[in-house]
N, C-alpha and C positions, 0 to 999 in steps of 0.2 A: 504494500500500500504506500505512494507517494503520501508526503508531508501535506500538501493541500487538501489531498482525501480524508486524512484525519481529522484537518483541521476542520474541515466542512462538518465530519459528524460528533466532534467535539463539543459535548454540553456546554452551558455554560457555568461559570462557578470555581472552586477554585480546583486546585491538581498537584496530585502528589509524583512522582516519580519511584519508585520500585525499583532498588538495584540490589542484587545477587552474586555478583562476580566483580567483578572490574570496577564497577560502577559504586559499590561499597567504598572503596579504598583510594576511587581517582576519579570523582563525578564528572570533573571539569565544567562545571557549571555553577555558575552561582543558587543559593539557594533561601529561602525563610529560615528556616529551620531542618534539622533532621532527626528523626528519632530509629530505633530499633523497631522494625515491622512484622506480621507475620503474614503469609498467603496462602489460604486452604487451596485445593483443589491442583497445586503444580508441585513439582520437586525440582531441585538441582540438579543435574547431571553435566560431565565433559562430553558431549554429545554433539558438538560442532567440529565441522575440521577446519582450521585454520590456515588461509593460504595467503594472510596480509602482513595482521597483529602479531602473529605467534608460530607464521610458519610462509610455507613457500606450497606454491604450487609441485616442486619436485619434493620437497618434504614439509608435508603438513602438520602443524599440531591438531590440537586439540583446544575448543574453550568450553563457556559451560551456557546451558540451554535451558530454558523451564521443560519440562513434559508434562505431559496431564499425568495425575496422579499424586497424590501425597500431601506433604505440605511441605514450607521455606520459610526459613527467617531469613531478612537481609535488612536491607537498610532505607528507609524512606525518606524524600528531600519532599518539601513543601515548597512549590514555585510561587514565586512573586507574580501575581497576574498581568503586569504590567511588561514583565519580562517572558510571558510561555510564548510567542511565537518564537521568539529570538535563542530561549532554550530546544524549545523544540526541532528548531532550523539544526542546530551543534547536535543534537541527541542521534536524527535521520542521519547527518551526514556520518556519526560516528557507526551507528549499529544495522544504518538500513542501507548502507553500502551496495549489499549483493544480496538486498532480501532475502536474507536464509531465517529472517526473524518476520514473525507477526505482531503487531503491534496490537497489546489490547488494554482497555481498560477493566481495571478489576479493586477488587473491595480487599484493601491491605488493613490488617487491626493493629494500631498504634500500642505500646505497652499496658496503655493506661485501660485498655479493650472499648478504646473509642474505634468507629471504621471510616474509611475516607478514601476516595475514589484517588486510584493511581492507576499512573501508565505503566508497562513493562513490556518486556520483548519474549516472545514466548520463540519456540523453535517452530519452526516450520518442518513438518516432517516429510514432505514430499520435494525439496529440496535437495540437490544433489553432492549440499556438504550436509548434511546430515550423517554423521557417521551412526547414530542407534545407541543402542546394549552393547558395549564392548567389555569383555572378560578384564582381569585386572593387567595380565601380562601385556594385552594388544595395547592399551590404554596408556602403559607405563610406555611401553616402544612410543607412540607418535610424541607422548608429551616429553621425552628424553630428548628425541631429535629435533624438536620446532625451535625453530628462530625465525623470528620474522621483524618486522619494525619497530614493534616495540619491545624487543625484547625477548627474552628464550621463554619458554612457555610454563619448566620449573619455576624460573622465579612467578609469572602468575599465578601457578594452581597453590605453590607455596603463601603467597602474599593470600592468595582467597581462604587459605583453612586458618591463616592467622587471622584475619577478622572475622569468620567465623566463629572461631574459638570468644575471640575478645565478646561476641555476642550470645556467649555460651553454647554455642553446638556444634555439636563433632557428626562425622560423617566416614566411617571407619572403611568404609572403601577406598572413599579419595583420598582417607591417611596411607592405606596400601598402595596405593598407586602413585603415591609421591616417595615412598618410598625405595619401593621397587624403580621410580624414573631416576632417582638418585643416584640410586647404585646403576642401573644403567649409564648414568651419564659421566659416571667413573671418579665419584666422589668415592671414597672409604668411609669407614665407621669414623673413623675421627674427624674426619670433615664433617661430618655431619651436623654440627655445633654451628658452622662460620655460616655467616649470609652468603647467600647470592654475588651480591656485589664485593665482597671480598676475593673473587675469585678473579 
């Protein structure tokens, strides 16, 4: 869906933003406020391949995708109404690039179990980066090998289970799978301690 389509079916009122991955940790956008959120009805998963952010068309990573199913905590920004098309306009160019995301609105519950209409990028599952259900080994492979523009794809899926953690939830697959991309990528037990960017 182009930015204008949205915009056109866009209530009026104000809008939160939903972020889960990236968007937790690096919104790049200005905001009201943000709080800790929760979102029935999707889950988290590494379920995109990445051929920009986080990888290459000859070697892809991996990022992460809402699916139907479950639930998610991540992080909620409150836009300035005066500022949503102009957030909006940065949001499309960042996430709706190569439409592998569906843009929807949906009902996220603030801590406080207030609820308030936000946007998020759900997966597109008919999309030909959709990687699916990937076992933990395939998983650890692409996200060992991605680089792409912003960066090798460890330090994102790292960088996403530390604020997840900071937000109290673990997700014991994608601790396996950072694991195993680790040592794939030829760290040792004792590296294991240093950042990313120490390296």
């Amino acid at each position: 869906m182009k930015l204008e389509q949205f915009l056109a079916l866009l209530p009026p009122g104000e809008l939160w933003v939903f972020g889960y991955a990236s968007l937790m940790w690096s919104p790049g956008f200005a905001y009201r406020e943000k709080q800790r959120g929760f979102l029935y009805g999707y889950h988290r998963a590494l379920c995109i391949y990445s051929h920009r952010h986080r990888g290459t068309r000859e070697r892809p990573g991996l990022v992460m995708g809402l699916c139907r199913g479950g639930s998610c905590w991540g992080m909620v920004y409150h836009l300035a109404t005066r500022r949503q098309r102009e957030i909006l306009a940065a949001l499309w160019r960042r996430e709706m690039r190569n439409y592998v995301y569906l843009p929807r609105l949906v009902a996220a519950r603030l801590g406080g179990g207030r609820s308030v209409r936000a946007l998020t990028f759900v997966s597109d599952q008919t999309h030909s980066q959709f990687a699916g259900d990937l076992d933990v080994e395939r998983t650890a492979r692409l996200v060992a090998q991605g680089r792409g523009g912003r960066g090798h794809n460890v330090d994102y899926l790292q960088k996403t289970l530390a604020h997840m953690r900071q937000l109290g939830v673990r997700d014991p697959h994608l601790d396996r799978v950072l694991v195993r991309a680790k040592e794939l990528w030829g760290q040792t037990p004792v590296d294991k301690s240093r950042t990313l960017s120490s390296k």
